[in-house]
Gaussian input, Z-matrix of N, CA and C with variables (Angstrom, degrees):
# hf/3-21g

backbone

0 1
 N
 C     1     B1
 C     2     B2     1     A1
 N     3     B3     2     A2     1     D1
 C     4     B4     3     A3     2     D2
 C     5     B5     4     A4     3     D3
 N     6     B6     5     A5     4     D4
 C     7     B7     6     A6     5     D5
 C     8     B8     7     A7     6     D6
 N     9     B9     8     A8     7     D7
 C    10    B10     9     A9     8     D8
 C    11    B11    10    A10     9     D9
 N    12    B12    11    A11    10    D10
 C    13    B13    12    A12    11    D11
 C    14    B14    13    A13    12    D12
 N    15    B15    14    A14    13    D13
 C    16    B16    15    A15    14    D14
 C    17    B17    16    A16    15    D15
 N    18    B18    17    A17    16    D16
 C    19    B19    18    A18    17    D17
 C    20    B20    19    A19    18    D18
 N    21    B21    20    A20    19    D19
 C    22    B22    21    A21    20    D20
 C    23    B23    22    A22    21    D21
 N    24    B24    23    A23    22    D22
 C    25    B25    24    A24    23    D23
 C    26    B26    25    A25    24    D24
 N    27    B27    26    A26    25    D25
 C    28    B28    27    A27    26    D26
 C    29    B29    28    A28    27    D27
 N    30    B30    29    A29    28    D28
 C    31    B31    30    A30    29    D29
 C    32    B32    31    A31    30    D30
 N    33    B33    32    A32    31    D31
 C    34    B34    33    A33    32    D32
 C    35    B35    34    A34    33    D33
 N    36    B36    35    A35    34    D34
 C    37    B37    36    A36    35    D35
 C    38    B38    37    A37    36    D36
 N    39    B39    38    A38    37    D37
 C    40    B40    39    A39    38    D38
 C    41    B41    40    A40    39    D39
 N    42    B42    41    A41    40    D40
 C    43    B43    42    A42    41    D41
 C    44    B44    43    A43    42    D42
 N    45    B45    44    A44    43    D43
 C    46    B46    45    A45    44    D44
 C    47    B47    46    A46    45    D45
 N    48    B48    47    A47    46    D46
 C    49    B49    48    A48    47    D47
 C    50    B50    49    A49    48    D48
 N    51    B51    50    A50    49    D49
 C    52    B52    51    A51    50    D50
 C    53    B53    52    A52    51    D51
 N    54    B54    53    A53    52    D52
 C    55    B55    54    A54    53    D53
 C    56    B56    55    A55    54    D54
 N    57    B57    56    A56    55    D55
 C    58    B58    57    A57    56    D56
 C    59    B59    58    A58    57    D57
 N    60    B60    59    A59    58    D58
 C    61    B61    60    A60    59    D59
 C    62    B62    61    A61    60    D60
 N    63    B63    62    A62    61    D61
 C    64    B64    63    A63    62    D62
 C    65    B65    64    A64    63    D63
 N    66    B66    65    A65    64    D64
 C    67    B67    66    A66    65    D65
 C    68    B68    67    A67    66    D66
 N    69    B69    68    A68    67    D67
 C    70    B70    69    A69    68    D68
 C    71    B71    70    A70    69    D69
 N    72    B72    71    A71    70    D70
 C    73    B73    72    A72    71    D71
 C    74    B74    73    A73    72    D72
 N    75    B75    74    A74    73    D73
 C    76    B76    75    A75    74    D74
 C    77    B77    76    A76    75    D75
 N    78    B78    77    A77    76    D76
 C    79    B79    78    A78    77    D77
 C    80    B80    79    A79    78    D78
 N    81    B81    80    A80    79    D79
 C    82    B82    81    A81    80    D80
 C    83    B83    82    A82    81    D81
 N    84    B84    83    A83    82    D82
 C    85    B85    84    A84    83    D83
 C    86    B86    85    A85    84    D84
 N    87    B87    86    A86    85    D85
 C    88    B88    87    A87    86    D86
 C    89    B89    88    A88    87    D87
 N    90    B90    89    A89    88    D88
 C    91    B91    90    A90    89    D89
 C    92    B92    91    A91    90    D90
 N    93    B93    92    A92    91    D91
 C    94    B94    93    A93    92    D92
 C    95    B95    94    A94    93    D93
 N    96    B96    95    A95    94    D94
 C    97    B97    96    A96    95    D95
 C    98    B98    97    A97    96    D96
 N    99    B99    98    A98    97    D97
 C   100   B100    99    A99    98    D98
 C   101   B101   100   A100    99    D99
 N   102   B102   101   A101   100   D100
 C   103   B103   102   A102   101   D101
 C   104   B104   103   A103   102   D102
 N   105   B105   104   A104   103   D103
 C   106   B106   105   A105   104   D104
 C   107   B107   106   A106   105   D105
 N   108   B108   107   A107   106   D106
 C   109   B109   108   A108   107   D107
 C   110   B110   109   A109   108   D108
 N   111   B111   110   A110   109   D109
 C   112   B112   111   A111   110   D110
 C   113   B113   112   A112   111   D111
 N   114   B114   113   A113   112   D112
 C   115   B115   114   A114   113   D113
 C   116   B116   115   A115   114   D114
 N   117   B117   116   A116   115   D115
 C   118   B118   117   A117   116   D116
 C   119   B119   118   A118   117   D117
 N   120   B120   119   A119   118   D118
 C   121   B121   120   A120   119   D119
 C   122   B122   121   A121   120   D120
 N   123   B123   122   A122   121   D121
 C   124   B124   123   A123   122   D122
 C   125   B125   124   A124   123   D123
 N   126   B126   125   A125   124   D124
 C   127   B127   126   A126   125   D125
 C   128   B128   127   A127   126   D126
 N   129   B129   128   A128   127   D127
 C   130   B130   129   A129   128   D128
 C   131   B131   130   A130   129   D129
 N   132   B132   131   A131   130   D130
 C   133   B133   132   A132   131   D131
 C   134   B134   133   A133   132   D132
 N   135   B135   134   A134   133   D133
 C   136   B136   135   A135   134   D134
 C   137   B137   136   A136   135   D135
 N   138   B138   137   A137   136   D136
 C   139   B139   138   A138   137   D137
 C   140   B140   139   A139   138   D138
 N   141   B141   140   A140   139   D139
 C   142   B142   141   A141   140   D140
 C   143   B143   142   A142   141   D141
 N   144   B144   143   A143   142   D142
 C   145   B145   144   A144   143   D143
 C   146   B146   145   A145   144   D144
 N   147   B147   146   A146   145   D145
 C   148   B148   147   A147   146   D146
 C   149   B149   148   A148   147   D147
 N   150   B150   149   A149   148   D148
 C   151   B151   150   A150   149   D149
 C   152   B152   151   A151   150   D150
 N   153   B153   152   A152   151   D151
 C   154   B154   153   A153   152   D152
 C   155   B155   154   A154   153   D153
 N   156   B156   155   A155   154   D154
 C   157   B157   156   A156   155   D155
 C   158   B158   157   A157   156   D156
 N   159   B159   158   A158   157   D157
 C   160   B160   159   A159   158   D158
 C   161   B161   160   A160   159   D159
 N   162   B162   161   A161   160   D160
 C   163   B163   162   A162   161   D161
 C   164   B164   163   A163   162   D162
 N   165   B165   164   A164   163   D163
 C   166   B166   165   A165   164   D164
 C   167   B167   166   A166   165   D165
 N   168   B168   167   A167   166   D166
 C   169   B169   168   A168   167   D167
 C   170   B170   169   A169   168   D168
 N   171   B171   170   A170   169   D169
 C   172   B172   171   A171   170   D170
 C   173   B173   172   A172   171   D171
 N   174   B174   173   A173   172   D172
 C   175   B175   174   A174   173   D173
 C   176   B176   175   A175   174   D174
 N   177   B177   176   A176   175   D175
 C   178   B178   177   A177   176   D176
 C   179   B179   178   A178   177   D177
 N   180   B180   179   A179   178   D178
 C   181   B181   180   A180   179   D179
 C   182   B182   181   A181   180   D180
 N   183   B183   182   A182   181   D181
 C   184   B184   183   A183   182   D182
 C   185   B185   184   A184   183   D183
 N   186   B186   185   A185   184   D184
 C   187   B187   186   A186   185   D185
 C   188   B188   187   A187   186   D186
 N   189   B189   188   A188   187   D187
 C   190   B190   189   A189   188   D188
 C   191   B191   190   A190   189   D189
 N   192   B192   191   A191   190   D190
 C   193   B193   192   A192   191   D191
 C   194   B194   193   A193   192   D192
 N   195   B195   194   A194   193   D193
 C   196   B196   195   A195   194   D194
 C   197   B197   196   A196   195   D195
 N   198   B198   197   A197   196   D196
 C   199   B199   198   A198   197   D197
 C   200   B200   199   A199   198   D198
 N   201   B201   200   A200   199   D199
 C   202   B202   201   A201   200   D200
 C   203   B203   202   A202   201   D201
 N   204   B204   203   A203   202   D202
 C   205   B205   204   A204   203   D203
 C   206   B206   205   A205   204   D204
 N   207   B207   206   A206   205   D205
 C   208   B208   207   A207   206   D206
 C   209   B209   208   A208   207   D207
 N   210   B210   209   A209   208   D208
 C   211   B211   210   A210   209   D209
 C   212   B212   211   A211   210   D210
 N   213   B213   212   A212   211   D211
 C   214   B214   213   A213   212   D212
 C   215   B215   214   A214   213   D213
 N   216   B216   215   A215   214   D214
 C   217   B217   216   A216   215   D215
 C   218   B218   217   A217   216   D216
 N   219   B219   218   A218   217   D217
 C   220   B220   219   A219   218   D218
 C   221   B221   220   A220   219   D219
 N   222   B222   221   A221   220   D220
 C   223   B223   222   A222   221   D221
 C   224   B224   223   A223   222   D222
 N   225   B225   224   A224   223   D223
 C   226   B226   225   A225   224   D224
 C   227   B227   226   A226   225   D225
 N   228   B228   227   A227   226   D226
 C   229   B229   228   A228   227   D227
 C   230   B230   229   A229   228   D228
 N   231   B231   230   A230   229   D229
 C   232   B232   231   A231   230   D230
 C   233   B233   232   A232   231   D231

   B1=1.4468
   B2=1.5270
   B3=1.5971
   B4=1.7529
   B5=1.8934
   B6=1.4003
   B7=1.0291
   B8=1.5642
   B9=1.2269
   B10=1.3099
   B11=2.0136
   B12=1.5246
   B13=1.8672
   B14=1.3633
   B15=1.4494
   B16=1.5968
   B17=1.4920
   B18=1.2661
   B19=1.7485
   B20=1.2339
   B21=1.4803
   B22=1.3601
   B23=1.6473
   B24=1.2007
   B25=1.4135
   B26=1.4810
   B27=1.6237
   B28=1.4396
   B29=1.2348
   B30=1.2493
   B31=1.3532
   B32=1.9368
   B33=1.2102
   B34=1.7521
   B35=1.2003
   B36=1.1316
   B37=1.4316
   B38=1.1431
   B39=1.9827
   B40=1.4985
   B41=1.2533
   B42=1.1810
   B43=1.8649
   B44=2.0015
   B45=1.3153
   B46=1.2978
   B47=1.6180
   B48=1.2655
   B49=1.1731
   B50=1.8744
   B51=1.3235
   B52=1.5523
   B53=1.8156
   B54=1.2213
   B55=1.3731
   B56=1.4497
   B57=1.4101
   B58=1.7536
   B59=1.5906
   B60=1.4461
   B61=1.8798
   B62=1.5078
   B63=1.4904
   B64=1.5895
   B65=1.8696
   B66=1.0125
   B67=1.9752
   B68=1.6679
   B69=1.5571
   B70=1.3149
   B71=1.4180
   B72=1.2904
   B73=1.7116
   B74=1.6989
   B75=1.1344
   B76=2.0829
   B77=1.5059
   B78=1.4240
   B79=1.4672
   B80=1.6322
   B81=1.7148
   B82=1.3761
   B83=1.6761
   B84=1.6845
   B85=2.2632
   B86=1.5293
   B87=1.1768
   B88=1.2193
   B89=1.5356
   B90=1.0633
   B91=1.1546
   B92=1.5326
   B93=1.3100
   B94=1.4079
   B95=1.6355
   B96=1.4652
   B97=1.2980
   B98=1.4144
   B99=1.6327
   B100=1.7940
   B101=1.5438
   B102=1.2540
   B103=1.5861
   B104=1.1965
   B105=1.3490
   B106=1.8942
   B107=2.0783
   B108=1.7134
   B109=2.0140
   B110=1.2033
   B111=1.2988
   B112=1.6260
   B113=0.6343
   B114=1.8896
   B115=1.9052
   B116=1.5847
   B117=1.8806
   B118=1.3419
   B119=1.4393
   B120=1.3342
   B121=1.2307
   B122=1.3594
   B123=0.9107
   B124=1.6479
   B125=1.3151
   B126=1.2282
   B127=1.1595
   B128=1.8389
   B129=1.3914
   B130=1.2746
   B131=1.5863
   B132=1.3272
   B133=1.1870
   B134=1.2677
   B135=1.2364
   B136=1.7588
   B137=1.3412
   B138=1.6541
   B139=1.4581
   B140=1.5397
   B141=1.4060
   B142=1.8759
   B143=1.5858
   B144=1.2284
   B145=1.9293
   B146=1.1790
   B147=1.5749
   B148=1.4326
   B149=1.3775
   B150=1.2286
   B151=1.5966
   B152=1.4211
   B153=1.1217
   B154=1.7166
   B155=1.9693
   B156=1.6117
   B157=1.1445
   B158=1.5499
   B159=0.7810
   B160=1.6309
   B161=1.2695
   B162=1.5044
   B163=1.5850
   B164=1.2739
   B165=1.3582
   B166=1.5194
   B167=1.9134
   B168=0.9710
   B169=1.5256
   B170=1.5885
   B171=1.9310
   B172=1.2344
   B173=1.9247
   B174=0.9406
   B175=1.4224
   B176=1.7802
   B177=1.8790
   B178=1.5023
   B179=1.3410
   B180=1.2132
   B181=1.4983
   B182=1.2556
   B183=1.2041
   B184=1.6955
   B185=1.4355
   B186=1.6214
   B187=1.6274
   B188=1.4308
   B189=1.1296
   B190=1.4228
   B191=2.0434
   B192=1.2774
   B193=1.1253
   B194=1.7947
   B195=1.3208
   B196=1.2842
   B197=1.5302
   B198=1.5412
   B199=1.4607
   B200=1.5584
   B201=1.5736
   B202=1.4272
   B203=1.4693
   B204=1.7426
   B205=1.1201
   B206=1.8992
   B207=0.9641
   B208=1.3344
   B209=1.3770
   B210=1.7889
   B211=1.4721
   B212=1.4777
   B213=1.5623
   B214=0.7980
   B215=1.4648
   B216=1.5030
   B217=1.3436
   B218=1.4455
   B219=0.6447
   B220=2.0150
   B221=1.4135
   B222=1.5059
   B223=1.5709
   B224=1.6286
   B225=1.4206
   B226=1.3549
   B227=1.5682
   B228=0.9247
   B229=1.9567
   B230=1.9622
   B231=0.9777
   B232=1.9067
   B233=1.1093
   A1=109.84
   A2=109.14
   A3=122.19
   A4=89.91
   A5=133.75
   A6=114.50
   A7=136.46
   A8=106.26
   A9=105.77
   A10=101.64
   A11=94.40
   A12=95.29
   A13=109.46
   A14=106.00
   A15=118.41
   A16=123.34
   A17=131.96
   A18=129.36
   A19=126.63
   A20=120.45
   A21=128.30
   A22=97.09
   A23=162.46
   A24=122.45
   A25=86.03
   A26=139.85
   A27=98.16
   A28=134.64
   A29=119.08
   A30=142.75
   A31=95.34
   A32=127.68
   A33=122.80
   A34=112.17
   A35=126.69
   A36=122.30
   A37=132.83
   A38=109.28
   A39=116.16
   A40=118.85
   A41=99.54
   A42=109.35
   A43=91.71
   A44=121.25
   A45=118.96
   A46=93.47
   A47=115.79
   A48=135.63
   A49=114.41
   A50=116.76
   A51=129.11
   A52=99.08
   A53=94.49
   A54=103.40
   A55=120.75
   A56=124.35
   A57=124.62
   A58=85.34
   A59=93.08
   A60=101.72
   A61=98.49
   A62=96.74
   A63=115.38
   A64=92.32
   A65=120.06
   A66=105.93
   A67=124.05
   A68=101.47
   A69=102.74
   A70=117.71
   A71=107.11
   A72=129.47
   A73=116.65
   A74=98.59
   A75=103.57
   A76=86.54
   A77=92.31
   A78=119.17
   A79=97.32
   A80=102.89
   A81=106.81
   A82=94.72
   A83=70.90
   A84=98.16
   A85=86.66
   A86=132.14
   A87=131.19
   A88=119.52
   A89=129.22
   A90=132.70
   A91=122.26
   A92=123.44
   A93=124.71
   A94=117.32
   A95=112.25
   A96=98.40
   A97=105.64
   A98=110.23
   A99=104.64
   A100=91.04
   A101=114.23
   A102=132.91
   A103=121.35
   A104=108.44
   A105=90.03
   A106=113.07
   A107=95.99
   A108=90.00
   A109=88.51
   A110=168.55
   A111=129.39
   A112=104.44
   A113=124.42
   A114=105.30
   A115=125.65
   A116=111.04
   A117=99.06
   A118=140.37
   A119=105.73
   A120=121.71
   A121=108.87
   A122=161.10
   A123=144.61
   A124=103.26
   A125=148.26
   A126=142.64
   A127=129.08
   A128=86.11
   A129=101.41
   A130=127.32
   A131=125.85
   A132=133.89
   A133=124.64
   A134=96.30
   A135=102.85
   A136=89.37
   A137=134.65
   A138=124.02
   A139=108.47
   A140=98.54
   A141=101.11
   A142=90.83
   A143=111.17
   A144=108.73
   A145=118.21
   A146=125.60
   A147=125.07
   A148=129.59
   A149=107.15
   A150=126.72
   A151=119.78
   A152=112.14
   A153=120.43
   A154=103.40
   A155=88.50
   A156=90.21
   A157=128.68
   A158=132.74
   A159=136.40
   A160=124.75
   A161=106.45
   A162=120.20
   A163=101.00
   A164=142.57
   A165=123.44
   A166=87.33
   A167=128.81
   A168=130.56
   A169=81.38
   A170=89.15
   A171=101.54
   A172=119.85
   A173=121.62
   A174=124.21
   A175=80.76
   A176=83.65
   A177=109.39
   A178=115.03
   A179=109.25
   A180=120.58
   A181=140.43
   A182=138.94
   A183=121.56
   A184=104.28
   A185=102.87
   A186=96.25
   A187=107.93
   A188=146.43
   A189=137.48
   A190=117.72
   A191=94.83
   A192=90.96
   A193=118.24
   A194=113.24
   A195=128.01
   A196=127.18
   A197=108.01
   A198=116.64
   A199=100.16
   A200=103.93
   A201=115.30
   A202=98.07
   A203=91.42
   A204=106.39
   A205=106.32
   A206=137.42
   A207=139.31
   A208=108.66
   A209=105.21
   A210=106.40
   A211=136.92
   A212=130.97
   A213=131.96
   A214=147.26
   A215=132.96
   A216=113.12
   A217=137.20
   A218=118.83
   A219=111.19
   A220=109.24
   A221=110.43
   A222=98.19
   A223=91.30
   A224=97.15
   A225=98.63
   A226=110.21
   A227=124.80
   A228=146.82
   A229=101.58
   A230=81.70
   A231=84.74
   A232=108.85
   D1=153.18
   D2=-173.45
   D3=-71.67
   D4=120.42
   D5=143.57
   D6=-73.51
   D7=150.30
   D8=-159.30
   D9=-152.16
   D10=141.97
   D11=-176.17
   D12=-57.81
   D13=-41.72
   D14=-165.08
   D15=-94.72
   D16=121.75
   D17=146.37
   D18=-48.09
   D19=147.43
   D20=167.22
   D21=-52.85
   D22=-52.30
   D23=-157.14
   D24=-96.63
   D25=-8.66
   D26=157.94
   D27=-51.01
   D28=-51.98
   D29=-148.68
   D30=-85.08
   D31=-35.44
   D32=137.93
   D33=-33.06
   D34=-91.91
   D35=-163.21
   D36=-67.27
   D37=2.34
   D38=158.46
   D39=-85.67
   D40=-14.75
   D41=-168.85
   D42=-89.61
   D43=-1.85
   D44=-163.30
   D45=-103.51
   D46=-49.29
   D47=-168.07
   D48=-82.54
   D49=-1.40
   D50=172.68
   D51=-74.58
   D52=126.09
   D53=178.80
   D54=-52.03
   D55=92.08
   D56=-168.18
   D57=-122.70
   D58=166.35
   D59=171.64
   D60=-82.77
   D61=158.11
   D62=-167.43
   D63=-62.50
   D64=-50.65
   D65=-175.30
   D66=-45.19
   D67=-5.57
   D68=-170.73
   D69=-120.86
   D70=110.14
   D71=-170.82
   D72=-94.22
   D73=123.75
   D74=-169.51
   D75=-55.65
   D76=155.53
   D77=154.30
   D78=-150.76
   D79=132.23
   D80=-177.60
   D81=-145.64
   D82=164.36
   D83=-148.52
   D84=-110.66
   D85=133.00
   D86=167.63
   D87=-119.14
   D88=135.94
   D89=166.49
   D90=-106.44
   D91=136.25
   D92=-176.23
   D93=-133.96
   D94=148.22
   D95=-174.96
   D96=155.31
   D97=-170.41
   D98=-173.12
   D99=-89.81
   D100=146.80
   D101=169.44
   D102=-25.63
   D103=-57.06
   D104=-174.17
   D105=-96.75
   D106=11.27
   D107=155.14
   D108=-103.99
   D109=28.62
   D110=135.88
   D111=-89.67
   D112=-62.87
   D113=176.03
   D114=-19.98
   D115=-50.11
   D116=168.88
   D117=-62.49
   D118=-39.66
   D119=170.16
   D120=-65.54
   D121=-82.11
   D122=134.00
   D123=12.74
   D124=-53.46
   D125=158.73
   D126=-34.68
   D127=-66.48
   D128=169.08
   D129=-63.94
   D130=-25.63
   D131=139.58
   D132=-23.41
   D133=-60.76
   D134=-156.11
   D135=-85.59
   D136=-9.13
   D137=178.93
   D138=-73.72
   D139=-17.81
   D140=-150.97
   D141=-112.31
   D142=17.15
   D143=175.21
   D144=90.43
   D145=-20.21
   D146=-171.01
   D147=-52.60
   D148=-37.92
   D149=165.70
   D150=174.19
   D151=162.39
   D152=-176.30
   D153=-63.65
   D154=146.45
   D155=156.75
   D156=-64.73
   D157=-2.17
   D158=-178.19
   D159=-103.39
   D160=-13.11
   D161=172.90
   D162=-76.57
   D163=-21.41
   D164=-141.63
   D165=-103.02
   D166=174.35
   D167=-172.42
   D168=-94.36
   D169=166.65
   D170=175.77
   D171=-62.94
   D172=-156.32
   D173=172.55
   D174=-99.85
   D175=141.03
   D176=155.28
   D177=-141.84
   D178=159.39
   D179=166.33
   D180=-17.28
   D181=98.93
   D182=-169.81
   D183=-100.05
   D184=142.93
   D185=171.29
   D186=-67.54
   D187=25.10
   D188=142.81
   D189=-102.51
   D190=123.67
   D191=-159.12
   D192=-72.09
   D193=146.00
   D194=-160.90
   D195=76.54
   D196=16.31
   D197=-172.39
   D198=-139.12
   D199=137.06
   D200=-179.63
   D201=-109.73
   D202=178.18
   D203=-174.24
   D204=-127.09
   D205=144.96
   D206=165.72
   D207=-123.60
   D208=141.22
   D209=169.72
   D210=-131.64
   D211=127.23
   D212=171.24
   D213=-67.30
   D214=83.07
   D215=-174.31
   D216=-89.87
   D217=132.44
   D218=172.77
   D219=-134.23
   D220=175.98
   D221=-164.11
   D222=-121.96
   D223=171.23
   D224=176.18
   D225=-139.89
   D226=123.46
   D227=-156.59
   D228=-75.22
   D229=87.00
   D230=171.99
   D231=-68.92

């Protein structure tokens, strides 16, 4: 497994707690899987416009073993 400082519900409730205006509610994209298809797929993303590679969180831990998870947030304007 990728070590990493942070957990998936850390890394939620930091993305909750980043100073945004109150109208704007997370919505996050997750990807799961063995390490080098999300990196790609994360890859391929960022080829096709969806978002930068640098937005997505680092790789973390999946409760299935040998598979991470990466996450995407963006907000959405109520």
């Amino acid at each position: 497994m990728i070590p990493t400082a942070k957990s998936i519900p850390e890394l939620l409730r930091e993305a909750q707690s980043e100073a945004s205006p109150i109208d704007h509610q997370p919505i996050r994209v997750l990807i799961c899987g063995v390490p080098k298809g999300v990196d790609n797929l994360v890859g391929y993303l960022h080829i096709l416009g969806f978002a930068e590679v640098g937005e997505w969180s680092p790789p973390v831990p999946s409760p299935i073993e040998g598979e991470v998870i990466r996450i995407l947030t963006r907000y959405y304007t109520t």
